[in-house]
N, C-alpha and C positions, 0 to 999 in steps of 0.2 A: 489406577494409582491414587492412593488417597492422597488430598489436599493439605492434610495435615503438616505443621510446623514437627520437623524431626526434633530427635533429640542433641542437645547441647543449642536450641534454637529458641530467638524471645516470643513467646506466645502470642505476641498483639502485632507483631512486622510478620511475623516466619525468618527473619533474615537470622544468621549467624553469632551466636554472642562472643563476649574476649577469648572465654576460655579457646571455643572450638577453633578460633583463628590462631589463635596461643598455640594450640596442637599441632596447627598445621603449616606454622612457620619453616619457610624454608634455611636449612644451613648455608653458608656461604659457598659461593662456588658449588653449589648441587647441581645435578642435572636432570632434563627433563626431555621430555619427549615434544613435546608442545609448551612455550610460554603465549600465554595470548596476552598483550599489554591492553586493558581496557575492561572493567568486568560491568559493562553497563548493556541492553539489551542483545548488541550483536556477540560478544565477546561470550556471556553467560551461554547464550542458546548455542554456539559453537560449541563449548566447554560440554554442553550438555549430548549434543549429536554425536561430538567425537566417540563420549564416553559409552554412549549408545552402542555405536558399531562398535568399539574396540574393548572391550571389557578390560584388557590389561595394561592399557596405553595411560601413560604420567602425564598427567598437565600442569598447568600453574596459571592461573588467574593472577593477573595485577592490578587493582581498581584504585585511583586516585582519590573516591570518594568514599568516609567513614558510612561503613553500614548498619543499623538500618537507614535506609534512604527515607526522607519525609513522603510520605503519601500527595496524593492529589499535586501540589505546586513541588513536579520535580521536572520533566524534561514534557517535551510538547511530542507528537506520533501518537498518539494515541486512537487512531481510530486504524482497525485493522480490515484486510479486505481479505478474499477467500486461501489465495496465497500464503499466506502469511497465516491467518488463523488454522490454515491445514497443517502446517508447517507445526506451529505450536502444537495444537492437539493433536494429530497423528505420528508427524515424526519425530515431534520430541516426546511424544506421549506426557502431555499437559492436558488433557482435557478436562478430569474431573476440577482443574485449578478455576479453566475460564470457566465453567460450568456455574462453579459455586462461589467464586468470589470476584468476579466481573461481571461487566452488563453483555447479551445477548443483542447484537446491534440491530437495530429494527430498519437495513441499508442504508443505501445514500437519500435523500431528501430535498429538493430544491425548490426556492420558490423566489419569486421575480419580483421581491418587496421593495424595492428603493423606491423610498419616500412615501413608503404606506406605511398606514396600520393595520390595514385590515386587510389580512394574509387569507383569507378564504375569497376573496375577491380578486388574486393573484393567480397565475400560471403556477400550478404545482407539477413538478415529477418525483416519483417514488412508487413504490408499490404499498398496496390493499393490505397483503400479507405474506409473510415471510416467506422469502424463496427458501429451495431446498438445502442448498450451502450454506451454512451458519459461518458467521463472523463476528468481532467480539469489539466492545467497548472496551480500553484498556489504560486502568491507572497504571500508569507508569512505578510510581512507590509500589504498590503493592507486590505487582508483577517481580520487578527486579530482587525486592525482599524475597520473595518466594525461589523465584531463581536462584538466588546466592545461595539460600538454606540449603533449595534441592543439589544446586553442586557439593556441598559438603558433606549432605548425604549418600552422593553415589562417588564418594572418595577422590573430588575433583580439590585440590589444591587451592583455595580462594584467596589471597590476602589485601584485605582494603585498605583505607587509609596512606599509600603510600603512594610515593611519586617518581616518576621512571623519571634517569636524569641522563644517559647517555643509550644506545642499542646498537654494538659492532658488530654487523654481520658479516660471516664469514665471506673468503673471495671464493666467486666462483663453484664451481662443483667440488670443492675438495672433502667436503665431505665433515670438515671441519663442525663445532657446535658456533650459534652465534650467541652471543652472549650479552643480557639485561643486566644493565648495573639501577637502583633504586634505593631510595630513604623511605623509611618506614620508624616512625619513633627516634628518629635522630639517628639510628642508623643506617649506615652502608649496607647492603645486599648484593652480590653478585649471580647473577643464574645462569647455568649454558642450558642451550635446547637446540637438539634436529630441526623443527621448525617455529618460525617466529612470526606469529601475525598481528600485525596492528587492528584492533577494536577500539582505538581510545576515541574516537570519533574526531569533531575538525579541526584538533589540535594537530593531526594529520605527519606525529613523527617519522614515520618511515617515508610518507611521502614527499617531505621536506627534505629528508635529508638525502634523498633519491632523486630530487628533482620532477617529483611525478604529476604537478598540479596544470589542472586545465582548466581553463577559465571555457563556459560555454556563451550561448547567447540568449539565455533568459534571465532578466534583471529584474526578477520579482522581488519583492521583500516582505516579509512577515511581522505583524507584531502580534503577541498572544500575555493573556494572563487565566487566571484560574479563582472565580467565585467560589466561596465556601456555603452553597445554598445550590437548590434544584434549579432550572432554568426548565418549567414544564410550558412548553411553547402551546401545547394544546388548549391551556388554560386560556391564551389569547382571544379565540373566539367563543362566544356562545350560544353556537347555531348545533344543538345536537346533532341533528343530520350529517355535519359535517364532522364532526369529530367521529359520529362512527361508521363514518367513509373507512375506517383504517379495524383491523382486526389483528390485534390490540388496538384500541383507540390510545393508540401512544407513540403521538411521532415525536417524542423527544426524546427516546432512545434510538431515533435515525441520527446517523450523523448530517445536519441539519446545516445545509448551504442557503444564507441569502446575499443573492446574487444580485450585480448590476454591472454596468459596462467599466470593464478593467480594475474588477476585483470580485472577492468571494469575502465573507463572513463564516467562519463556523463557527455551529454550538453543540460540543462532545459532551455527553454526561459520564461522569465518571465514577466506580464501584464507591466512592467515598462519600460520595453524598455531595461532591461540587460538581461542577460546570467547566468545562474550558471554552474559553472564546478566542477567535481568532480575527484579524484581515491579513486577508493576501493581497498585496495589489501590485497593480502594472504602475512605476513611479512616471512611465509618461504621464497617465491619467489621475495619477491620486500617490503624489512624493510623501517619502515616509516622514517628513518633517510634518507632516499635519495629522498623525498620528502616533507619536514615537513619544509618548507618556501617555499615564490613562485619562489624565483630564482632556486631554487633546484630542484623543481615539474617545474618549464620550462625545466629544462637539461635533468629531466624524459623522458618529451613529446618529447622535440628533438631526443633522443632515440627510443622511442616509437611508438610516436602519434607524426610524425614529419611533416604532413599536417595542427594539431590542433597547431603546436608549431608556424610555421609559421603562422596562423591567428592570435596567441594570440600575436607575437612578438611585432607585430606593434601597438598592445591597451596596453602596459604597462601603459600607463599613467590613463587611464580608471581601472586600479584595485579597487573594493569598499572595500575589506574585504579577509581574509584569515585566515583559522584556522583548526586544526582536531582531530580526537578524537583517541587516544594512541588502544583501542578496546573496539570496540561503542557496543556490543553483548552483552546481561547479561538477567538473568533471577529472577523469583521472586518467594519467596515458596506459598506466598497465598496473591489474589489480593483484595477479596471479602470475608466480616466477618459480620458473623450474630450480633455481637456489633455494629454494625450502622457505621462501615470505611469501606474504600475503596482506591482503589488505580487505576491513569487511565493515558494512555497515557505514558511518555517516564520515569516518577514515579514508575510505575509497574516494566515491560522489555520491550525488544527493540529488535530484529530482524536485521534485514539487509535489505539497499535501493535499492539490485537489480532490484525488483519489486516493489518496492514502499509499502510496505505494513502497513506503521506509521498509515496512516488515518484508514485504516480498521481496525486494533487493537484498535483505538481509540471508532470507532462507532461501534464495539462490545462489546469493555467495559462499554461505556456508557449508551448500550443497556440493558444490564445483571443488572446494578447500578439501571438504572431508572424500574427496574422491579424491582428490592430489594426493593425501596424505596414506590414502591406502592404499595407491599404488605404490608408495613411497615403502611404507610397511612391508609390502612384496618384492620390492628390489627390484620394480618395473621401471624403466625409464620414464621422464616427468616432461621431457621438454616439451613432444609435440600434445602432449595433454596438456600444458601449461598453455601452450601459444595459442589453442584451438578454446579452450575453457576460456580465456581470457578475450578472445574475438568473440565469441557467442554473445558473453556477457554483455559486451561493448553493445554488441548490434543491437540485445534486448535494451538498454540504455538509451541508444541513439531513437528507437521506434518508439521508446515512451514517451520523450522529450517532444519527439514532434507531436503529442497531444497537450504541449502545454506551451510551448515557444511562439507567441507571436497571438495567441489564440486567446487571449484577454480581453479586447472587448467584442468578444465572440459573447463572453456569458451575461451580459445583459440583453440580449436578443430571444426572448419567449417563441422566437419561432425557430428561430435555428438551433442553440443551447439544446434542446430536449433531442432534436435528432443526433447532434453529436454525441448526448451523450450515451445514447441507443448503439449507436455506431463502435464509440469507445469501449460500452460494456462487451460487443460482441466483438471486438478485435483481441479483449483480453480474455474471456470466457472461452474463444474458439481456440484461439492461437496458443500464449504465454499460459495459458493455466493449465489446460491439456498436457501439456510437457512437463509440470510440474507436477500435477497430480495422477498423470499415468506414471512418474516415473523415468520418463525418458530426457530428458533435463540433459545427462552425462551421454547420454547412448548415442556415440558417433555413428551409428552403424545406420540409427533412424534416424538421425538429423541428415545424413545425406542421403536417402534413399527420399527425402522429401526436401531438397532443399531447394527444388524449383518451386514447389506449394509457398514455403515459406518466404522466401525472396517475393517472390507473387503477392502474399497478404501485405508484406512489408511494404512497396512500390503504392500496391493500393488504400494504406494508411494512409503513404506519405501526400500521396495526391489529393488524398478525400479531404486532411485539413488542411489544405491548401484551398479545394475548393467551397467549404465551409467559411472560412475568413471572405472569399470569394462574394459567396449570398450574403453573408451577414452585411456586408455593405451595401446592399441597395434593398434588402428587405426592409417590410413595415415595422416589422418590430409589434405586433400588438400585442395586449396582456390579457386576454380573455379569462376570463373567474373556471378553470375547468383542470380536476385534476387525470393527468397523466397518467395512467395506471398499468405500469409495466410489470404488474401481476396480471393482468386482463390481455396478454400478448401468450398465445400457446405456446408458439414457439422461443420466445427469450422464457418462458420459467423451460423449459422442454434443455435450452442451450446449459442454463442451469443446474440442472438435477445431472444432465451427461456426465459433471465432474466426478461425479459420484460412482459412474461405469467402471467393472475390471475391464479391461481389453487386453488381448494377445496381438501380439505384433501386427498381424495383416488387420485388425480390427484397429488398432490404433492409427496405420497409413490412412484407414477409408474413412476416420476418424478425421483427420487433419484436410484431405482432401475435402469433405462432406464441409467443413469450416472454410475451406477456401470460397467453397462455393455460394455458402451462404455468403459470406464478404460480397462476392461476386453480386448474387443476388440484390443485398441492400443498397450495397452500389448505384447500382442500375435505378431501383427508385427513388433514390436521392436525389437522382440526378431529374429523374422527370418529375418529381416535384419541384424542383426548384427552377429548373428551364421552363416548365407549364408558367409559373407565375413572374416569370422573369429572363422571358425570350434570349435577351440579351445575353445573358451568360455563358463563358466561355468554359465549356465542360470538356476540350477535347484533350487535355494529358489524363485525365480522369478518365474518359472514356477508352482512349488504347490502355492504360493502364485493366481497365475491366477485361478487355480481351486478350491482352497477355494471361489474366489470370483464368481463363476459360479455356488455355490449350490442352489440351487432353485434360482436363478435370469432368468428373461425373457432369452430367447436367440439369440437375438438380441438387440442393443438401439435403433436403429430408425431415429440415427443422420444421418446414411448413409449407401449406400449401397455400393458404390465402398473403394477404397483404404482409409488410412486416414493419412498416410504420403505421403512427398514431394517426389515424385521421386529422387533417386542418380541422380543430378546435373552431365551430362557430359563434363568435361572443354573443348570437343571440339567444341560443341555447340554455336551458336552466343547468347549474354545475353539475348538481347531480345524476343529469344523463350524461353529459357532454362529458365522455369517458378516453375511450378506444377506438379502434374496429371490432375487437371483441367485447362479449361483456367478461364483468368480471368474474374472477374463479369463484368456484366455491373449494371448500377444503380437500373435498374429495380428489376432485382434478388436480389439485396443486398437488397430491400424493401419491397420485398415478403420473406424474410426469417423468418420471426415472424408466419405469418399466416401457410405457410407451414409446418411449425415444429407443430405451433397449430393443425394442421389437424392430424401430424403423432404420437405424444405423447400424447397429453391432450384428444384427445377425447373417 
């Protein structure tokens, strides 16, 4: 699909001009198949999915905000992870878009700089070079511009600039329409629609006026704004050696964590030619009043991130935007209802941007929706899909949170941080990603044929950051100068490249089993690395948790056969060895990892 701006579209956004919305104004009181209130990332890519599966099916986009959106200083999510960028490029079929007018993300990136400057003398994690599942840097303007276009080209109903002002949904199963009323130009609109889902994000109308808000127990808070200049972090040092540790010698297109105890820093580059910067922080350890303006959030970093402060000193001028959220975290009691609503994207709940995980919430939600909606099509009953989609979701919710709830001055800890976050990539690679990129996401039939695997991984997340928080309190905490190279790990690129496998259903169970078991596995050395160096440690919910998840599972995964953590990093070691346990790949290997794992799982 080409990237190209359609026609009746402005040439320099892609997004929609007067006329083509002028065209596509609805009459009053018309009816629709789907109104979606919200046409900003969740709402569009909906708009786009539905229209995908249903060729004939009416929408109508409602977007508050006039289009084109400004580029670069429009909303913060910008960094995508594999979920989410599959979701984009496959099932919406976007891909020639990220391809040619986004950045190519070069992964996650960490390094343990507070109160350095000299970042090649710090704990790095990240990989050598690209794993085999691409994921994307993503302006937000650009993005949404091009989305709005593409809805208007594949005959989806858009109209911006206008503001929903009451949404009476029908009672009950009657079968009734529920019906948007909105201003648009000073005037009234009325619209009915079979289904109505809220995308407007944390303005959160349906869920207000449902009663549906959940407050949770993470009180992180964010501030972010957006330079109009590169932030090339590699430029920092100038030890060749060390810049071409990385193949591209370009970790500024990783999205770029500098970490210290009870907060995170990002630095996102953006298709525009700026920067986004972020803190995330835990307000016990760093309250958002000593950062909640940018002179304020400068005196942070000069504290801090005083190699970041220095780079940012001299673009003051360059600032586009600045703002942050008091605690961005919250939850929702029911997303999905067999009365034809719905609720999706930052509208429902919201997570935490450690990992990036806004878009995957998105194309899970939207996935769940556009199955409601087609059973709905079919004149299949909705309830127990509704109550069953809606628990799923919940659970996958509840098991991300606990990678983020409580786990904040976890990430200043150079010895524990990099095994978490080993841990986390293989809880989401094994588990949550599998489901989504096999497809089985909706498929009752294999979530219960495996819901003892899954309960099992779930039990043993829930213990492992418990006992994470655990060690990080009585570890040394050192910073040895050595990078992490989780390209140099066979098995995590092997876990990797697996998303990429067709599987047929008995391949897919041996699939999720083979993942339990790794869990299992790493498990188990976590634990004896960390009781080795710290007797004391109470590892025993951890440890039955391991053996629940060993009852009838394979015994072995398959991923691998040697170690599956980083060797302890010795600070006396020169950086440039002090790797892995393996070394590192070369290209070929990283391109045989798909097949080889094919040989050892799927067949």
């Amino acid at each position: 699909m080409s990237g190209a701006p359609p026609a009746h579209a402005d040439a320099a956004t892609g997004a929609p001009d007067a006329e083509s919305h002028a065209a596509h104004e609805p009459a009053d009181a018309a009816r629709h198949d789907v109104v979606i209130v919200g046409g900003g990332l969740a709402g569009l890519t909906l708009a786009l999915q539905l229209k995908r599966r249903f060729a004939d099916i009416d929408i109508l986009v409602i977007e508050r905000r006039a289009h084109p959106v400004p580029v670069a200083a429009h909303k913060v999510g910008e960094s995508s992870v594999e979920i989410g960028a599959h979701y984009f490029a496959k099932v919406l079929g976007l891909e020639e878009h990220l391809k040619t007018a986004q950045l190519k993300k070069f992964g996650f990136r960490f390094f343990f700089s507070e109160g350095r400057r000299d970042i090649d003398q710090v704990t790095e994690i990240g990989a050598s070079r690209y794993l085999a599942v691409p994921s994307y840097q993503i302006d937000r303007g650009i993005f949404e511009n091009f989305l709005g276009a593409e809805c208007a080209r594949r005959g989806i109903r858009f109209v911006d600039g206008a503001r929903v002002q009451t949404i009476d949904l029908a009672a009950g199963t009657s079968g009734e329409p529920h019906r948007t009323h909105y201003l648009r130009g000073g005037r009234e609109h009325r619209v009915d629609s079979r289904w109505l889902v809220d995308a407007g994000g944390r303005a959160g109308l349906l869920k207000r006026k449902l009663g549906l808000a959940e407050a949770n127990g993470h009180a992180a808070h964010a501030v972010w704004f957006r330079i109009q200049d590169r932030i090339t972090l590699d430029d920092w040092v100038a030890d060749p050696m060390w810049r071409a540790s990385c193949e591209p010698p370009a970790r500024w297109m990783s999205t770029n964590h500098l970490v210290g105890a009870g907060y995170w820093v990002w630095l996102i580059p953006l298709a525009s030619g700026s920067h986004s910067v972020g803190i995330v922080a835990d307000p016990a350890l760093h309250p958002l009043e000593s950062m909640d303006t940018f002179d304020k959030a400068m005196e942070w970093f000069r504290t801090y991130q005083p190699r970041l402060y220095d780079e940012l000193d001299g673009k003051r001028d360059k600032l586009q935007d600045f703002a942050f959220f008091r605690r961005f975290s919250y939850g929702c009691k029911q997303v999905f209802s067999a009365d034809r609503w719905a609720l999706t994207g930052e509208a429902g709940l919201f997570l935490d941007p450690f990992y990036s995980p806004g878009s995957d919430f998105i194309a899970i939600g939207n996935t769940y929706i556009t199955e409601l909606i087609g059973r709905d099509r079919a004149g299949q009953h909705l309830g127990a899909h509704a109550q069953l989609y809606d628990q799923i979701y919940h659970s996958f919710y509840a098991s991300t949170l606990a990678l983020y709830e409580g786990q904040y001055p976890i990430f200043g800890d150079p010895g524990v941080l990099p095994v978490k976050v080993i841990w986390d990539y293989s809880y989401y690679w094994g588990v949550l990603s599998q489901l989504f990129f096999h497809g089985r996401l909706a498929d009752l039939a294999a979530l219960g044929a495996l819901r003892g695997e899954l309960m099992a991984c779930q039990q043993l997340n829930v213990e492992m950051q418990r006992f994470l928080r655990a060690w990080s309190a009585v570890s040394d905490k050192r910073n040895p100068a050595v990078m992490l190279d989780q390209a140099a790990l066979p098995w995590f690129r092997r876990l990797n490249a697996s998303l990429n496998d067709e599987l047929d259903d008995a391949q897919f169970r041996a699939r999720i089993r083979a993942s339990t078991a790794l869990l299992r596995e790493l498990a188990g050395e976590i634990v004896d690395r960390a009781c080795g160096a710290h007797p004391g440690l109470d590892a025993s919910a951890l440890r039955r948790a391991i053996e629940a998840a060993a009852a009838g599972g394979p015994a072995c995964s398959g991923f691998g056969d040697g170690p599956l953590l980083f060797e302890v990093p010795d600070a006396a070691r020169n950086r440039s060895t002090a790797r892995a346990d393996s070394a590192a790949p070369d290209a070929a290997a990283c391109a045989s990892d798909a097949d080889s794992l094919g040989t050892r799982l799927v067949a």
